[in-house]
Every structure is written in structure tokens, then in C-alpha cells.
C-alpha positions as CSV (number, residue, x, y, z in Angstrom):
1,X,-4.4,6.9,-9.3
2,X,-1.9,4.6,-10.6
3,X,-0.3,2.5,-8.0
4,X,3.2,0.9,-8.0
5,X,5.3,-1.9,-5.5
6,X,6.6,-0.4,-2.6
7,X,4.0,2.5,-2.4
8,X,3.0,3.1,0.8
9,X,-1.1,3.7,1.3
10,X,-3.5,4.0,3.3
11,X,-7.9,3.0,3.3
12,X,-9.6,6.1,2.2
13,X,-11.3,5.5,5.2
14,X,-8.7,5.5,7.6
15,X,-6.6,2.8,9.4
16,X,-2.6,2.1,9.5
17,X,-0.5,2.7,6.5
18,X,0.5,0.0,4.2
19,X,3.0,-1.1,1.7
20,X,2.2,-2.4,-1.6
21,X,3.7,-6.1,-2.3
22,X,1.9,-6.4,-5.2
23,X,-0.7,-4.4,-8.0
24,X,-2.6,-6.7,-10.2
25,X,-5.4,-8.4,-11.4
26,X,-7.5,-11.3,-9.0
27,X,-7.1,-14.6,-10.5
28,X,-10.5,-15.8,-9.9
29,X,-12.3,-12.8,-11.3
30,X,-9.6,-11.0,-13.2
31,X,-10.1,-7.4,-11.5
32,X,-7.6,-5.0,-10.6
33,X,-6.4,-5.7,-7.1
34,X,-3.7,-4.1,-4.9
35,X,-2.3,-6.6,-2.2
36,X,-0.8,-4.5,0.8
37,X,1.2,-5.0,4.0
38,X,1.3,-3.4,7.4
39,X,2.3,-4.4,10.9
40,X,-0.3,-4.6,13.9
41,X,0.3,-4.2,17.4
42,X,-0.9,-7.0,19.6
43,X,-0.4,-6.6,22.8
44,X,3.7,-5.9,23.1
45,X,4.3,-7.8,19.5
46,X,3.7,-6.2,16.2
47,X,2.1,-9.1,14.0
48,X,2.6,-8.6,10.0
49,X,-1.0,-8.2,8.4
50,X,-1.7,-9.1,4.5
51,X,-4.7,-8.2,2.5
52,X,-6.1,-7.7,-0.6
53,X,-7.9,-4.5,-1.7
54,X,-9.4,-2.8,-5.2
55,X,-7.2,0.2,-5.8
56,X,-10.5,2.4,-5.5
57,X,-10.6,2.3,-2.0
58,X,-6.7,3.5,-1.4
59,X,-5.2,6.8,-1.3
60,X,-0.9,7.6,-1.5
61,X,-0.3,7.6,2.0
62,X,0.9,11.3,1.7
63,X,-1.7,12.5,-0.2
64,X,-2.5,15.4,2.5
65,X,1.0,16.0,2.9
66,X,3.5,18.8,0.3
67,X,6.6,16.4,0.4
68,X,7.7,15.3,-2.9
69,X,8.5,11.8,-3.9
70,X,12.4,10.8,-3.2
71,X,13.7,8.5,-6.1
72,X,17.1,6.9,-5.3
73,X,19.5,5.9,-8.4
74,X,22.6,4.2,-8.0
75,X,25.7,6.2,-10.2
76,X,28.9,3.8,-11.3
């Protein structure tokens, strides 16, 4: 699955969904990478949470659902 910015994911094995910041390659070992963001809630707060992941482990975040992607254009 190709991956894009702004996607929203999720770990194939579970846990909150994410956004994509970022799809690219590590620069220490030059393999594909996604880097995501999500929000955590601790205690009352919700704490913004960064990570790094290979795109292998990720899945479209509705991937089980039948909505279709909504693309917005701007018209002049």
C-alpha cells in the first residue's frame, strides 16, 4: 500500500489512529519509513506522540470501513 502525508493509519496490530507527517526513507539506513502523529491521553491532557514506523506494519485507518476517500479542490 502506498502511503501519502496526511493519511490517517493505524498499527496492524492495533492502537490509536495516526496521521502521517511524513513518508520516506531513514537517513541512517536508507529504508522506507513512515513518521506518524497521534495524541495520547494522560490523565486529563492529551500529549502529542511522534514515531517512526516501516510502512509494512500500517494499515489506511479505514481499511475495514466502505466509505470512500473525500478529495477537496479549490474552484476560482
Amino acid at each position: 500500500m502506498d502511503f501519502a502525508d496526511g493519511d490517517l493509519v493505524k498499527l496492524k496490530s492495533g492502537g490509536p489512529t495516526m496521521t502521517i507527517e511524513q513518508v520516506g526513507k531513514t537517513s541512517m539506513t536508507k529504508e522506507d519509513a513512515v513518521w506518524c502523529v497521534c495524541f495520547e491521553k494522560v490523565g486529563n491532557k492529551r500529549v502529542v506522540q511522534r514515531d517512526t514506523f516501516s510502512p509494512i506494519v500500517l494499515k489506511a485507518a479505514n481499511s475495514n470501513a466502505s466509505t470512500p476517500r473525500v478529495i477537496r479542490t479549490r474552484f476560482k
